[in-house]
Each structure stands twice: as C-alpha cells, then as structure tokens.
MARTI-665712 format. One record per residue (C-alpha): chain; x, y, z. Coordinates in Angstrom, 2 decimals. Each point is the difference from the previous one (the first is absolute). Layout:
N
[pt 'A' [X Y Z]];
...
//
This chain:
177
[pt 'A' [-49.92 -0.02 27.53]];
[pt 'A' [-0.78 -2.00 -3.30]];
[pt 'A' [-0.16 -4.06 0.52]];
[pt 'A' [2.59 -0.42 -2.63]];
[pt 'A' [3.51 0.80 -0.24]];
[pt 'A' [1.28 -0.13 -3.83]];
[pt 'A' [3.89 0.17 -0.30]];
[pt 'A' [2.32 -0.44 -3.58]];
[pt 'A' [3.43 -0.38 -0.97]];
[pt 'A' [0.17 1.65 -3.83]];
[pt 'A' [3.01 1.76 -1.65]];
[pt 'A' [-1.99 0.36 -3.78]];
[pt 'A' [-3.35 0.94 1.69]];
[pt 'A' [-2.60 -2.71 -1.14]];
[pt 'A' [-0.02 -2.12 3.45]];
[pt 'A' [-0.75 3.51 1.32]];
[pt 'A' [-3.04 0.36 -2.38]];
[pt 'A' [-1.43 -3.35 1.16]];
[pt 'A' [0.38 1.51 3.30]];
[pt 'A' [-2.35 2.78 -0.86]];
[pt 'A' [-1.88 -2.07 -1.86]];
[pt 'A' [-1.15 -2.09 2.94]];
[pt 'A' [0.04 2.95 2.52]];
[pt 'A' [-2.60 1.63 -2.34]];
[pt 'A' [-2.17 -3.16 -0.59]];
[pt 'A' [-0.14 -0.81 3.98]];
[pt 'A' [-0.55 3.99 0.52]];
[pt 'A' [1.40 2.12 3.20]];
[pt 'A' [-2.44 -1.22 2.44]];
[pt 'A' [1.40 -3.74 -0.55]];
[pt 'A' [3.90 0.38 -1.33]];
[pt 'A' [2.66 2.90 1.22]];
[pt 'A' [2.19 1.64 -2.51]];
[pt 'A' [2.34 -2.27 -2.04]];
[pt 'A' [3.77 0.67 1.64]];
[pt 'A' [3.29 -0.99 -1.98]];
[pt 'A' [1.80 -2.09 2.69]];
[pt 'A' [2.91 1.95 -1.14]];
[pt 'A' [-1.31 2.58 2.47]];
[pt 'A' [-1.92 -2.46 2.85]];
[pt 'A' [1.29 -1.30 2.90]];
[pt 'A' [-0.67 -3.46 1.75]];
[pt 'A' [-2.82 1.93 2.19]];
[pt 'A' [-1.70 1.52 -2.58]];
[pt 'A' [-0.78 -3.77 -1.17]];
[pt 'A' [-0.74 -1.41 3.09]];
[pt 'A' [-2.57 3.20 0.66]];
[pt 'A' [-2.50 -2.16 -2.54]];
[pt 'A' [-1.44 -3.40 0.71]];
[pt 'A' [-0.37 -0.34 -3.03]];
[pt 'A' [2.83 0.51 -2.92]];
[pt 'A' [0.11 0.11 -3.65]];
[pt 'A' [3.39 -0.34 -1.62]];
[pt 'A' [1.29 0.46 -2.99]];
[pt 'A' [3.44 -0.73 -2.30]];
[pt 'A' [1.11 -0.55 -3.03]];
[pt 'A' [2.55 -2.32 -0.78]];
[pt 'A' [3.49 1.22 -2.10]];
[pt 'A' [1.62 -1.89 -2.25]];
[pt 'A' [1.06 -4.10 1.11]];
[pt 'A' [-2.60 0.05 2.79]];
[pt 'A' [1.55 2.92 2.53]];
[pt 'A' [-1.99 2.26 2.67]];
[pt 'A' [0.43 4.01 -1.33]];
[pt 'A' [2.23 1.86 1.46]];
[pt 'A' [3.70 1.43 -0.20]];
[pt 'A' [1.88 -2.59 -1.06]];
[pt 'A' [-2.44 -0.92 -2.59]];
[pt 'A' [0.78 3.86 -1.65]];
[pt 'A' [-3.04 1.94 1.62]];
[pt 'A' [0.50 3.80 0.77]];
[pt 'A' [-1.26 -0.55 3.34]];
[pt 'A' [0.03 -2.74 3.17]];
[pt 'A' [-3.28 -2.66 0.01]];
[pt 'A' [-1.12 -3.13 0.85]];
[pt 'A' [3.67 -1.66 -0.63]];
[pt 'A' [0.92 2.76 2.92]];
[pt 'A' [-3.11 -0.12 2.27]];
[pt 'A' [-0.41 -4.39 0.52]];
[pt 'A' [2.95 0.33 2.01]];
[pt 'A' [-1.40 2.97 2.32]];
[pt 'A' [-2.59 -2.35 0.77]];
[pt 'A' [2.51 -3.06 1.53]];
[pt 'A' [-1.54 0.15 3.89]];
[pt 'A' [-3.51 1.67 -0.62]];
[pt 'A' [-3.42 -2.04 0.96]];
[pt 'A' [-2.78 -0.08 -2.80]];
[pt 'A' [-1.85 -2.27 1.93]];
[pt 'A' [-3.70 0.60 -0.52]];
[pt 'A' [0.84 2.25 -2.97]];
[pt 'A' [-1.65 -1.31 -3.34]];
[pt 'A' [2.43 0.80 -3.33]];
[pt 'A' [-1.08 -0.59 -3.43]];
[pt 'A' [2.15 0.43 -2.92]];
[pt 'A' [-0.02 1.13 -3.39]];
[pt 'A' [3.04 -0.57 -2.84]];
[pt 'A' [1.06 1.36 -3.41]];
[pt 'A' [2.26 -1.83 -1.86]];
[pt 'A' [0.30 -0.41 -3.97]];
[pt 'A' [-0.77 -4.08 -0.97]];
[pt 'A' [1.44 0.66 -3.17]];
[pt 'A' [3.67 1.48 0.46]];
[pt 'A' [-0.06 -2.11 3.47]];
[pt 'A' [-1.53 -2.96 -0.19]];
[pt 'A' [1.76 -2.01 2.65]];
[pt 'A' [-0.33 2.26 2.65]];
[pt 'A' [-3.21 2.13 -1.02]];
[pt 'A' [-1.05 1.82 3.58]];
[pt 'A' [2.52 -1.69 2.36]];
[pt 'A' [0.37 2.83 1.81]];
[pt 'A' [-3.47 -0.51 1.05]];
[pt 'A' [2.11 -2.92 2.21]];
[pt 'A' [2.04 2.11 2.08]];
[pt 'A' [-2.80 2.12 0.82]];
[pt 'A' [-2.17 -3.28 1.18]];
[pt 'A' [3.09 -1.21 1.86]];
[pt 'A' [1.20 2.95 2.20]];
[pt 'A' [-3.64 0.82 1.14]];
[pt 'A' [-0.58 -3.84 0.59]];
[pt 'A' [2.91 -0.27 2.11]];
[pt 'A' [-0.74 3.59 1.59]];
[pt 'A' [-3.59 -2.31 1.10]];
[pt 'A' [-2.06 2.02 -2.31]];
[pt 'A' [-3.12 -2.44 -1.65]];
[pt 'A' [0.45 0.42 -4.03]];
[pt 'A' [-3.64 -0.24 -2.17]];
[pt 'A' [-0.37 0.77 -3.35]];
[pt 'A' [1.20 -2.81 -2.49]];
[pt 'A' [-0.52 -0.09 -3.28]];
[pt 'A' [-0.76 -2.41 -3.11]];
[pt 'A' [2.58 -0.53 -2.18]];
[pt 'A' [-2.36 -0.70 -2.90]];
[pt 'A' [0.03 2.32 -2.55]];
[pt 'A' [3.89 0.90 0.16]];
[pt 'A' [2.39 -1.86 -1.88]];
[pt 'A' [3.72 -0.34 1.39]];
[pt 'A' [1.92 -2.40 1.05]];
[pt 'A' [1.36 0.26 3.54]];
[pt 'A' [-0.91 2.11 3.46]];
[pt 'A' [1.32 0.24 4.02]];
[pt 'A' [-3.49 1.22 -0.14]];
[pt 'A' [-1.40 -3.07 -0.56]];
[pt 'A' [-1.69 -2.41 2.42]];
[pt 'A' [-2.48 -2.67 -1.03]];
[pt 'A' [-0.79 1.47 -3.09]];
[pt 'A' [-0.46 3.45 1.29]];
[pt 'A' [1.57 3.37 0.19]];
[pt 'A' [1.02 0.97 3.92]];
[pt 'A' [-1.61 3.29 -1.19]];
[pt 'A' [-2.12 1.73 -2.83]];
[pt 'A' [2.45 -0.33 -3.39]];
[pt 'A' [-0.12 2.89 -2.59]];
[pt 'A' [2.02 0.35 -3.24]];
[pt 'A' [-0.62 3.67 -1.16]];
[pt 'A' [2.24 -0.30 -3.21]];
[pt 'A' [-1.97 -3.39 -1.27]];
[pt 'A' [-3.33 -0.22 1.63]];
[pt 'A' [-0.73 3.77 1.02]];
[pt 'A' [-3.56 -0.49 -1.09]];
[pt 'A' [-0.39 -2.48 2.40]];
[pt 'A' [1.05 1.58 3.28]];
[pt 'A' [-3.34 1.96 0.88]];
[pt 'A' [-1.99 -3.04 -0.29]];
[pt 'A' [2.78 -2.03 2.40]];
[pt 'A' [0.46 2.98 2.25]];
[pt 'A' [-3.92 0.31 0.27]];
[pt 'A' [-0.76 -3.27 0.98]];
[pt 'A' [3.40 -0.73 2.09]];
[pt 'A' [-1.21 3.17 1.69]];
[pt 'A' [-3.76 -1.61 0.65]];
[pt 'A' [1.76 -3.15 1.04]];
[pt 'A' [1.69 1.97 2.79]];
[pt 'A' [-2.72 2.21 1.20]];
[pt 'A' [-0.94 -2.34 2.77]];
[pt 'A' [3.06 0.94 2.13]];
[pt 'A' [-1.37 3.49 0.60]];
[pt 'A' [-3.60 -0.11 -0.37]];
//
C-alpha cells in the first residue's frame, strides 16, 4: 500500500487537479490514488499515516459542500463523520484554494476547519506556509504569519502554484521517506 493517502473536496474540479498533481509528482510507489471525500469513509483516512488534504473555500469563508450549492456531499458533510475517530499518530498536511482577490478577508479559511477537526481527532498537522507573496487582507488560516496549510489562488497567481506545490511537496517529504 502507498505511504500516502491524498483525499479532496471539489465541486468545479481544480482542487481535484492539485490532487493529481501531487499524486503524480510523489509517484505510485510513495502516494495512493487521489479520492474525493465525497466517496471516502472515516477508515479509508485512518488506513494512511500519513494524509494530504485538500479544499477549497466558497464564497465568505465556508467548507464545500451542499449547502454551499455543490451537486454532491464533501468536506462540509464528512468533518462531522469524523466526531469520535482517533488520528493519533496520523500526520495531515493541507493544501487550500481560495481567490485573494474576490475574497480577501477570508482567502483559504476553509483550510481552518480542516486543521481543526483533524487536530481535535489527535491527528499532528505539518505543512505551513509563508504568507509572503500573497496579498489579502484577512485568514482563519492564519497563525503567526503563516498559512495552517499550502495557499493557492488559481484565478490570480496560477503561475505560481507549481513552484509552491513543488517545494511544499519537498518540505513534506520527510514524513515518508
């Protein structure tokens, strides 16, 4: 079984494409298949010791998800599944879209509730991120000047995101080496 468990909450499809985009750069022998979460179960997370996550966040800083207008259940139906479950020894990084433009005071603050359930589930979160080089004004995602999780803006600063996925990626390597 692969070291690394990749899971994704999308309704548009580009938090998916990160997915594969990091699946592909660790390669098979290193990360399993990326899995919507719309179709995982609380097992299927805890199978991994180590996790990466991904959301974006809609509109005023919300989780996707039903009530949020997406065709299909994700992460703003699975956080609650997880109410009771032990991620204790289980390492979860996280990754965030979010536009800084159109949403400047809550740019990736879904990123939050992500970091937050799997905290208090006793799961150890890695992975924070500068917030140099992004420009907007407020964040849940924010603590001590850095992201809670890798931040990427694929309507502003899509040119960016290989670089920042690249070296988040090499940042994290050390969990399953």
């Amino acid at each position: 079984m692969a070291k690394v468990g990749i899971f994704f909450g999308t309704d548009t499809g580009n938090t998916r494409r990160i997915a594969k985009d990091i699946s592909t750069a660790l390669g098979s022998a290193v990360a399993a298949k990326p899995v919507n979460v719309r179709t995982a179960s609380v097992a299927d997370l805890q199978a991994y010791d180590f996790l990466i996550l991904g959301t974006p966040t809609y509109g005023e800083g919300l989780l996707p998800g039903l009530s949020t207008g997406n065709a299909t259940e994700s992460w703003e139906e699975f956080l609650p599944k997880m109410v009771g479950h032990d991620f204790s020894g289980k390492t979860v990084a996280i990754y965030g879209l979010g536009n800084q433009k159109s949403y400047p005071n809550e740019f990736i603050d879904a990123v939050f509730y992500l970091y937050q359930q799997f905290q208090d589930c006793g799961a150890t979160v890695v992975g924070d991120w500068s917030t140099e080089g992004y420009n907007f004004k407020a964040s849940k995602s924010v603590v001590a000047d850095r992201f809670l999780g890798l931040a990427l803006d694929q309507e502003n600063q899509k040119d960016l995101t290989p670089e920042r996925l690249a070296t988040w990626l090499k940042t994290l390597a050390q969990y399953w080496s």
